[in-house]
C-alpha positions in Angstrom: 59.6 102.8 -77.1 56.4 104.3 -76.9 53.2 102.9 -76.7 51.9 103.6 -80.4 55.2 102.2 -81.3 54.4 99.0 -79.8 51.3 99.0 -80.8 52.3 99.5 -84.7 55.2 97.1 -84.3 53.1 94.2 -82.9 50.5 94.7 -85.3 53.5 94.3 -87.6 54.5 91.4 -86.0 51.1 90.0 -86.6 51.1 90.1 -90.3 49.1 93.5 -90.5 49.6 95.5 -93.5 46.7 97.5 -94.0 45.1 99.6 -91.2 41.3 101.2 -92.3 40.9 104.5 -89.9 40.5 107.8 -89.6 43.1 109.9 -87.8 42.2 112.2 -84.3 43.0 114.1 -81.1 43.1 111.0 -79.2 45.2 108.6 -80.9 47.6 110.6 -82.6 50.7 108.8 -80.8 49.5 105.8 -82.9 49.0 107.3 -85.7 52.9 108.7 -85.8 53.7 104.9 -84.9 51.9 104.2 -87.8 53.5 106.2 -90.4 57.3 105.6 -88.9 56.3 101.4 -89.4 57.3 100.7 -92.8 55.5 97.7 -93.2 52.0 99.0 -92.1 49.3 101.0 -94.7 47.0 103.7 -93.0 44.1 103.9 -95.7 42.2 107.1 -94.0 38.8 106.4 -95.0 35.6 109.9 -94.7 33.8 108.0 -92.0 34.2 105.5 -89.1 31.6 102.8 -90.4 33.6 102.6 -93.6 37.0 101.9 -91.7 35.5 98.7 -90.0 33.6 97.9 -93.6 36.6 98.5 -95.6 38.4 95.8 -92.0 35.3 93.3 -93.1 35.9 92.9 -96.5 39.6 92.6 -96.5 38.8 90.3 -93.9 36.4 87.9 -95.8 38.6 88.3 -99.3 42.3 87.8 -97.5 41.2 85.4 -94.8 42.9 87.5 -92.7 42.4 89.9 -89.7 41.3 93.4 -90.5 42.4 96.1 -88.0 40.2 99.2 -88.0 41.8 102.5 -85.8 38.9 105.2 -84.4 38.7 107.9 -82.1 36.8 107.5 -78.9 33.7 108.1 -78.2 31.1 108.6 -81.7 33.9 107.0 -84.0 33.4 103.6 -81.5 29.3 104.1 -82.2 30.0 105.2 -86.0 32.2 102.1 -86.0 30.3 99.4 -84.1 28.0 99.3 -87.8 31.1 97.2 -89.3 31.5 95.5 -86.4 27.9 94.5 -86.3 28.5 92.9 -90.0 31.6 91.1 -88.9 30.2 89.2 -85.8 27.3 88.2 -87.8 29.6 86.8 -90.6 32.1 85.3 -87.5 35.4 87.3 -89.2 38.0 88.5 -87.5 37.8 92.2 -87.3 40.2 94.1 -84.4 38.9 97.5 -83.6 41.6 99.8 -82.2 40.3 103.1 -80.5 41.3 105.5 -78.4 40.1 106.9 -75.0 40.1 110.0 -72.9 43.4 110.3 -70.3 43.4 108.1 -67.9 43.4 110.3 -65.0 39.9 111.8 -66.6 38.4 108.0 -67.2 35.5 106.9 -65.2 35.2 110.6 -63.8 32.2 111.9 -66.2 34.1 115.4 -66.5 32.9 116.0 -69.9 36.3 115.2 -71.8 36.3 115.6 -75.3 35.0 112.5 -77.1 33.7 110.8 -74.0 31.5 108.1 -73.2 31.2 106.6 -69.8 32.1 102.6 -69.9 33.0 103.5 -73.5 33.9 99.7 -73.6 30.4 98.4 -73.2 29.6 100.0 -76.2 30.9 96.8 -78.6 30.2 94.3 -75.8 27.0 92.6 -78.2 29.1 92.7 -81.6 32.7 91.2 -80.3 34.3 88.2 -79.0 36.7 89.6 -77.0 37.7 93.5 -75.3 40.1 95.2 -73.5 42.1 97.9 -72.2 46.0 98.5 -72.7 46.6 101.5 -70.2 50.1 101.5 -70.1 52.8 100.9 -73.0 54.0 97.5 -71.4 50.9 96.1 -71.8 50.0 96.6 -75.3 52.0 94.0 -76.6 50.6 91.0 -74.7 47.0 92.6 -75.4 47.5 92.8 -79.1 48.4 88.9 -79.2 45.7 88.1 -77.0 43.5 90.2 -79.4 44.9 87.7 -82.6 44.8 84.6 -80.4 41.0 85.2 -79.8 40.2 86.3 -83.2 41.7 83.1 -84.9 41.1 80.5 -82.2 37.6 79.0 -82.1 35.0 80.9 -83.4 36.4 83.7 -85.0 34.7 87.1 -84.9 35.7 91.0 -84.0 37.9 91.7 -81.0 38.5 95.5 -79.2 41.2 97.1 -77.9 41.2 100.6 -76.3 44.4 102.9 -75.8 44.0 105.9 -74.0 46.1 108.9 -75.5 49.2 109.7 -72.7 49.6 105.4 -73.2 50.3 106.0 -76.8 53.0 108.6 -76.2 54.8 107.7 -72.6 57.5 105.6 -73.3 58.9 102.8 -71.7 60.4 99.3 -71.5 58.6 97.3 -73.7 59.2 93.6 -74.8 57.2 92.3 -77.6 55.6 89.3 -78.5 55.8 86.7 -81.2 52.5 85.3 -82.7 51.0 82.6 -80.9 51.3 79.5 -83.0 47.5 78.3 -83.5 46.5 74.9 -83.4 43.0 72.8 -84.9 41.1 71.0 -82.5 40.2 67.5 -84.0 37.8 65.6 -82.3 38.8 62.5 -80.6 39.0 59.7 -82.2 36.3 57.7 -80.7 33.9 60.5 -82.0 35.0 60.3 -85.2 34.5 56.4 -85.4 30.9 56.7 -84.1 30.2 59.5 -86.5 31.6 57.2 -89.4 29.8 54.6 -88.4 26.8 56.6 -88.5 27.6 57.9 -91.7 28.3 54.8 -93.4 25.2 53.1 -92.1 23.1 55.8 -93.9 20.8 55.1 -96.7 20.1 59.1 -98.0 23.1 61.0 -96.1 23.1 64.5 -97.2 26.1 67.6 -96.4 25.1 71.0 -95.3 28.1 72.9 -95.3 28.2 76.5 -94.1 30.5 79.5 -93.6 33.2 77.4 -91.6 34.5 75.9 -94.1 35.6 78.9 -95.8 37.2 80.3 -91.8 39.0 77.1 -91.9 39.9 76.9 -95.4 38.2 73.7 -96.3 37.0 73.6 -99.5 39.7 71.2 -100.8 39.5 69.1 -98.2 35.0 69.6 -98.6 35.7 68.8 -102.1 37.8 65.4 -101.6 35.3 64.3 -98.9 32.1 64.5 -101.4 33.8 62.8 -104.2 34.9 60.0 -102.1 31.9 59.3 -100.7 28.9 60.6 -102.6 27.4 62.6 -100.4 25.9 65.6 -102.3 25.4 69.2 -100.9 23.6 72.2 -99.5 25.4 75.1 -98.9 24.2 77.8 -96.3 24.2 81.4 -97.2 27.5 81.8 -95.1 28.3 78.7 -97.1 28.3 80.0 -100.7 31.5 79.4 -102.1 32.3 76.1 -99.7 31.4 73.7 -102.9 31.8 75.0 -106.6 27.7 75.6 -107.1 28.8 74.5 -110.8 29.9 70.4 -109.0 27.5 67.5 -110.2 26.8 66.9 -106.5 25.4 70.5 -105.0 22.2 71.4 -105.1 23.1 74.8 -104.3 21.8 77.4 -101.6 19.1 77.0 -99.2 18.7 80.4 -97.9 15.7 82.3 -98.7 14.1 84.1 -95.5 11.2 82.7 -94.1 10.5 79.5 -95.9 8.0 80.5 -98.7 9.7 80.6 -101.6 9.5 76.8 -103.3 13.0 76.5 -104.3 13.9 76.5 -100.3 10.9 74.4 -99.5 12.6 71.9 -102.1 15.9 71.6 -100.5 14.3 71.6 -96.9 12.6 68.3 -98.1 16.1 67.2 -98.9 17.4 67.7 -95.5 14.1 66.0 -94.1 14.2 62.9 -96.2 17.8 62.5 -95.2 18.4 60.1 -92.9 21.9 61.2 -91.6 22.7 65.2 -91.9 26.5 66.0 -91.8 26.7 69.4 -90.8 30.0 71.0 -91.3 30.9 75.1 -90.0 27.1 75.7 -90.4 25.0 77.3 -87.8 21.2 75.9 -89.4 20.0 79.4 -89.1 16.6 77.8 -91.1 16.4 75.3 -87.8 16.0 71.6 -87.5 17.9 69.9 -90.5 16.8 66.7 -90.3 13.7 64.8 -89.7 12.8 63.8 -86.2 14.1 60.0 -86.8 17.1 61.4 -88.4 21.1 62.0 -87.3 22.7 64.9 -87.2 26.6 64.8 -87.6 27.4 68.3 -86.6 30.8 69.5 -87.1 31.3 72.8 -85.7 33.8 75.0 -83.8 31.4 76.5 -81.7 30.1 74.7 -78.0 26.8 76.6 -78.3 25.8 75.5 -82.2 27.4 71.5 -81.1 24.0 70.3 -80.6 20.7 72.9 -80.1 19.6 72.0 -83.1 18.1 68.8 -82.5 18.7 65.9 -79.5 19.9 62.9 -81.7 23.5 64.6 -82.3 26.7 63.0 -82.8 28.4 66.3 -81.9 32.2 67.0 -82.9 33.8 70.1 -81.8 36.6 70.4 -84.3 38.0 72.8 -87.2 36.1 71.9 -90.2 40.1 71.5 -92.0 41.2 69.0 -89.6 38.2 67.0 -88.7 37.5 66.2 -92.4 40.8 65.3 -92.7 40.7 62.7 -89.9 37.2 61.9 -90.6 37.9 60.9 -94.0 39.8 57.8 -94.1 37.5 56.4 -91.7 34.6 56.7 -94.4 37.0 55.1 -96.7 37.6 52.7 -95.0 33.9 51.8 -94.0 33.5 51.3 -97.6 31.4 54.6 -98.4 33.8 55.0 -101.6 30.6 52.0 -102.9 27.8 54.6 -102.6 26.1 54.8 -106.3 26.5 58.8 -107.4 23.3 60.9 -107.0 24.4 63.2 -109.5 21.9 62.9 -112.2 19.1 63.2 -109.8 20.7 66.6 -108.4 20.9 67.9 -111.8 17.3 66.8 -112.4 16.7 68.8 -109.0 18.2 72.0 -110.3 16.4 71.9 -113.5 13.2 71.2 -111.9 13.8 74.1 -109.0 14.9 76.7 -112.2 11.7 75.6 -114.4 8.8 75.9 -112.1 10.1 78.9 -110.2 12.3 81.5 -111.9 12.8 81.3 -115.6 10.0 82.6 -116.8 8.4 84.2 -113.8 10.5 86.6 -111.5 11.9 89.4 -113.7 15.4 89.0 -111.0 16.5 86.4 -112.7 17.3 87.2 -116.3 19.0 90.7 -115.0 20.9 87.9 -112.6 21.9 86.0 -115.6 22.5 88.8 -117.4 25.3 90.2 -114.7 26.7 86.9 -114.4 27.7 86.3 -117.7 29.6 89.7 -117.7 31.2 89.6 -114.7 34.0 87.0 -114.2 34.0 83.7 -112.6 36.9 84.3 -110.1 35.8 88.2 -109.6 34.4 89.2 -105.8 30.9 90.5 -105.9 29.7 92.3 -102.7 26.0 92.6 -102.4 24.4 95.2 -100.5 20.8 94.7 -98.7 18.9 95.4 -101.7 16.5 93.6 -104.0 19.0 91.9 -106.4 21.0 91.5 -103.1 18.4 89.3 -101.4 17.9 87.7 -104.8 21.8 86.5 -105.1 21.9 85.0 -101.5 20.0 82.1 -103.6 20.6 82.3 -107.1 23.8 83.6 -107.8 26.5 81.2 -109.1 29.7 80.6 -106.9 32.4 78.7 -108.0 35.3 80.2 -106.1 36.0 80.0 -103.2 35.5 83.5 -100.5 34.3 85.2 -103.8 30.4 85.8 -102.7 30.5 88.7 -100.2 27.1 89.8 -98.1 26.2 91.1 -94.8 25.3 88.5 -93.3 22.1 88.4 -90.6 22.8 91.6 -89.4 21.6 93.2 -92.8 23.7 96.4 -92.7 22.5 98.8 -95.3 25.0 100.5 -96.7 27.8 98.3 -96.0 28.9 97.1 -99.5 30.6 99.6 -101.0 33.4 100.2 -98.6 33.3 96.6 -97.6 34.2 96.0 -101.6 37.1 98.6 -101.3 38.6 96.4 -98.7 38.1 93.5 -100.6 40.2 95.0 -103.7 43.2 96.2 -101.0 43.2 92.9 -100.1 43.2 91.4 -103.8 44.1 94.4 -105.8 44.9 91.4 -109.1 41.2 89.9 -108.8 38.0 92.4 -110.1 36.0 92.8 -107.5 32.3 94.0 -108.3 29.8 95.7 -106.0 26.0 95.8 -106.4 24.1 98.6 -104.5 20.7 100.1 -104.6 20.4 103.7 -104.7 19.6 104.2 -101.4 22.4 101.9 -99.8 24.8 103.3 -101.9 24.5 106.9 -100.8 25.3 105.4 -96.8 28.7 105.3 -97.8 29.4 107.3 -101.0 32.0 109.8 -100.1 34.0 106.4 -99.6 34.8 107.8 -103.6 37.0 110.0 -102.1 38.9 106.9 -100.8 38.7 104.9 -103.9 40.4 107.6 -105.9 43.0 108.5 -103.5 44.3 104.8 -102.6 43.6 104.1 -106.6 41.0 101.3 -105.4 39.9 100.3 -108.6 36.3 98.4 -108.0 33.4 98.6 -110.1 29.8 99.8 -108.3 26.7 98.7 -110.4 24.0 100.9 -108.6 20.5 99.9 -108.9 18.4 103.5 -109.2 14.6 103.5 -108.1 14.5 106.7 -106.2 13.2 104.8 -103.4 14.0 102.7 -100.4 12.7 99.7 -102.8 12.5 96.5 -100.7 10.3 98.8 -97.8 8.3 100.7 -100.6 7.7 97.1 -102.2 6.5 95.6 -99.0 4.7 98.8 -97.6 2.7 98.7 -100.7 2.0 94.7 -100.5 0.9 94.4 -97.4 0.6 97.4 -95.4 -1.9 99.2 -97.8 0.1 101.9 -99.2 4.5 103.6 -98.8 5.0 105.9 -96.8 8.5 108.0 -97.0 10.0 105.9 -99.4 10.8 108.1 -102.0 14.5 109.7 -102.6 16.1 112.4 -104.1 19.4 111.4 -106.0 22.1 112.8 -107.7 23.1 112.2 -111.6 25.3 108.9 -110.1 27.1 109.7 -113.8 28.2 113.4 -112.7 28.6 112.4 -108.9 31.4 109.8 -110.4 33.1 112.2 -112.2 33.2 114.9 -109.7 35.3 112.6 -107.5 37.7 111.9 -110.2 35.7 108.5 -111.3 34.5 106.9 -114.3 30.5 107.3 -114.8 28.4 104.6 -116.5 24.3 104.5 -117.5 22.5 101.5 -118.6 20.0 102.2 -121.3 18.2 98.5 -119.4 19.2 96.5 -117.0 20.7 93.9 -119.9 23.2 95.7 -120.6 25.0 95.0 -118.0 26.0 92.2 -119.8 28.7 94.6 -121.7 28.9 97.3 -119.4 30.9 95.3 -116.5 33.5 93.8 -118.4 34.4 97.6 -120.2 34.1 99.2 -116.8 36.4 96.4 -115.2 39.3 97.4 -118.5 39.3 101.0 -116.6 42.0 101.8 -114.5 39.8 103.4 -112.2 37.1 103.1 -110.1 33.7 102.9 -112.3 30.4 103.7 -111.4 27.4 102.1 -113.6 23.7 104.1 -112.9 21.2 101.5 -113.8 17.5 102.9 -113.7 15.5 100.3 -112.7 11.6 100.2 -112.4 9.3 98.8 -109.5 10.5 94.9 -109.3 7.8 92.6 -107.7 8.3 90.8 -104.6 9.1 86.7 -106.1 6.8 84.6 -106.3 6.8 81.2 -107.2 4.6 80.0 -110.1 1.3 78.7 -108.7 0.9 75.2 -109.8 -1.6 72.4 -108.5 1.2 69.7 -108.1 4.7 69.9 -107.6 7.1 66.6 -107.6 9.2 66.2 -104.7 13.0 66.3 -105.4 14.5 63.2 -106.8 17.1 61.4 -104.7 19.5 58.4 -104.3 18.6 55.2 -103.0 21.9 52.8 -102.3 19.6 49.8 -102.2 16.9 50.4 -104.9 18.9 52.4 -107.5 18.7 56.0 -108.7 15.5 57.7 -108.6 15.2 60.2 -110.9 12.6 61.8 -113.7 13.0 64.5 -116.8 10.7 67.3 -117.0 
């Protein structure tokens, strides 16, 4: 066979079914490959970024790996954007490109689509690269490729096919998938880390976006309820715990540490005296007071134990080691610890009353949106104003649901990124929220949405500006400066592609606007003009109480406003 026909077949034999990419010169022996394999998709998307977008959000929604196909050259750098977004978020994107001949390679002759060490390009945003120059060796690299992406950490891997590979033909064998296992932690670990946990007088979780790689949340779930142990969820980690359970205190992930709702839950983690980490990084640092433990469960060697010296590290899958860790905490008798839910409701309340109700303008839009948008749909949030806003105060309750960018903060990356969330779960709505400015990154991905009938509803927040940098220019930097835009009528620029165009009259009305748009059978577009929205602040107040918590020995603590 050729070598785009064992490429497409082993992608086959992988489980692929959808391939985000844009035909070209170089790889058109894979893309014949592609169309002859019956069980394979090619969703041609109008630029490069969007194919690894569209990879990252079927990714995140599906749980599994998206496969993005690109020319050489500019469609690797128009590309690497998606893969940027991936690696921060640790999902399991495969780029595929192609590559000049192989007799030109290395030679700087100026072929079309060139770029010397073309492989270095994607070195910072992958896990794992490499070259199959030769039909027999495409196989074995496309099951290396699958192996990497869903053994340890998972994040983007790359493979690079140069074009007379694709179409020579040869002797090829294939490969089946290798079988994958979950590293536990051995079992003297897990008693001292029991032990450590039982011992504890104020243990708290902090569960991040591992458990959702691992597909933990049940096995999250039965381990709270046994034990008592209420939660903070990470940004990556929104989603691990229903926010709506008696014994999660929600997200702790506002940048920089100002806001009061974050410094709340950061006195949670300090006044705990054991910290069970689980899939999270602790991008906000230290989790724990200086006399505290950290129980740090975590895939990853390098995140085991730089947060802080007294760490009971275990290297496992979040899955497996709850699942052995469990029992153990059982059996130490943790299934005794007195329930801290009333003082984790009164925390909530407390957090809501002195800082958002009646003070940031976000939130009552927020609430707004969520009561017209379904529990179980999939909202992707650009980087934007209401974007920032949701990584704290929107409500998850389902698990993989809440889709962002992650640290790397890609403007632009929603849109397509929700497209590849609906391929994946065409039954589920899936909702994307986008500022003017980040929407028009990617908005001849219309052209996509109506030709694959990719039926997601955009709500695109309109302030003919760059918001968030005309905000802050204008805070603290004495004035904006080339912040304004020029838009189209987002109603008419709907329509032209074939798409259903919305306006909110205010920014409430969203409320009714995104359950009609999600009855089309179409993609919908909803304008919302929206004007200048402050930066948050919290309300300034001479005295605020410290969180309630649970004391085993004295009782619950707890107060009513």
């Amino acid at each position: 066979m050729s070598g785009g026909e064992a490429l497409a077949k082993s992608l086959g034999r992988e489980g692929v079914e959808i391939v985000f990419g844009i035909p070209g010169i170089q790889i058109y022996g894979v893309v014949a490959a592609l169309r002859d394999e019956p069980g394979i998709q090619l969703v041609v998307t109008r630029h490069e970024q969007a194919a690894t977008y569209m990879a990252y959000g079927y990714a995140r929604a599906s749980g599994k790996p998206g496969v993005a196909l690109v020319v050489p050259g500019v469609g690797v750098y128009n590309a690497a954007a998606g893969l940027a977004t991936a690696y921060s978020r640790s999902q399991p994107v495969l780029l595929i490109a192609g590559q000049i001949p192989r007799d030109q390679m290395g030679k700087n002759l100026g072929g079309v689509h060139e770029v010397e060490d073309q492989i270095d390009i994607v070195r910072p945003v992958t896990k794992w690269r490499q070259q199959a120059l030769a039909p027999k060796a495409i196989p074995g690299a496309v099951s290396e490729a699958f192996r990497q992406m869903q053994t340890g950490r998972p994040r983007p891997a790359y493979l690079e096919v140069p074009p007379d590979a694709a179409v020579e033909r040869d002797e090829v064998e294939l490969r089946e998938p290798v079988p994958v296992s979950r590293i536990v932690p051995s079992p003297e670990q897990l008693k001292e880390a029991a032990s450590a946990i039982a011992r504890s007088r104020l243990p708290l979780i902090v569960a991040g976006g591992g458990i959702a790689l691992s597909g933990a949340e049940q096995a999250l779930l039965e381990l709270v309820e046994a034990t008592n142990i209420p939660v903070v969820t990470s940004g990556g980690g929104k989603g691990a715990i229903p926010d709506s359970h008696p014994l999660c205190y929600g997200s702790c992930v506002s940048p920089g540490g100002e806001r009061h709702e974050m410094n709340q839950l950061l006195d949670v983690m300090k006044t705990a005296d054991v910290v069970v980490g689980i899939g999270t990084r602790f991008s906000l640092g230290n989790p724990a007071g200086e006399s505290s433990t950290l129980v740090n469960i975590n895939i990853d060697d390098f995140d085991l134990t730089r947060i802080q010296d007294n760490t009971i590290p275990l290297r496992g899958d979040a899955k497996a080691t709850i699942n052995s860790l469990l029992p153990l905490l059982v059996e130490a008798g943790c299934r005794d610890r007195p329930s801290p839910a009333q003082a984790v409701s009164a925390a909530r309340r407390l957090i809501a009353y002195y800082d958002i109700r009646d003070n940031e303008p976000q939130y009552p839009i927020l609430e707004a949106i969520r009561r017209g948008t379904p529990e179980d749909a999939y909202t992707v949030w650009d980087v934007t104003q209401f974007g920032f806003y949701s990584r704290t105060h929107w409500q998850v309750n389902h698990p993989n649901t809440y889709i962002d960018s992650g640290y790397s903060f890609n403007l632009g990356f929603a849109f397509p990124s929700a497209l590849g969330a609906k391929l994946a779960k065409p039954d589920h709505p899936v909702v994307c929220f986008a500022g003017d400015g980040s929407f028009m990154f990617n908005s001849s991905e219309l052209s996509t949405a109506i030709k694959y009938g990719i039926n997601v509803t955009t709500v695109i927040f309109r302030d003919d500006a760059y918001g968030n940098v005309a905000r802050d220019l204008d805070d603290f930097f004495d004035g904006s400066y080339g912040t304004d835009l020029t838009n189209p009528d987002f109603v008419k620029f709907a329509e032209s592609f074939g798409a259903i165009g919305m306006r909110a009259d205010d920014p409430m009305d969203l409320e009714t606007l995104i359950p009609t748009a999600l009855e089309q059978q179409a993609p919908v577009v909803i304008d919302v003009p929206i004007g200048h929205i402050p930066l948050p602040r919290p309300k300034q107040i001479e005295h605020v109480p410290k969180l309630p918590w649970t004391h085993p020995q004295e009782g619950l603590i707890s107060f009513e406003s």
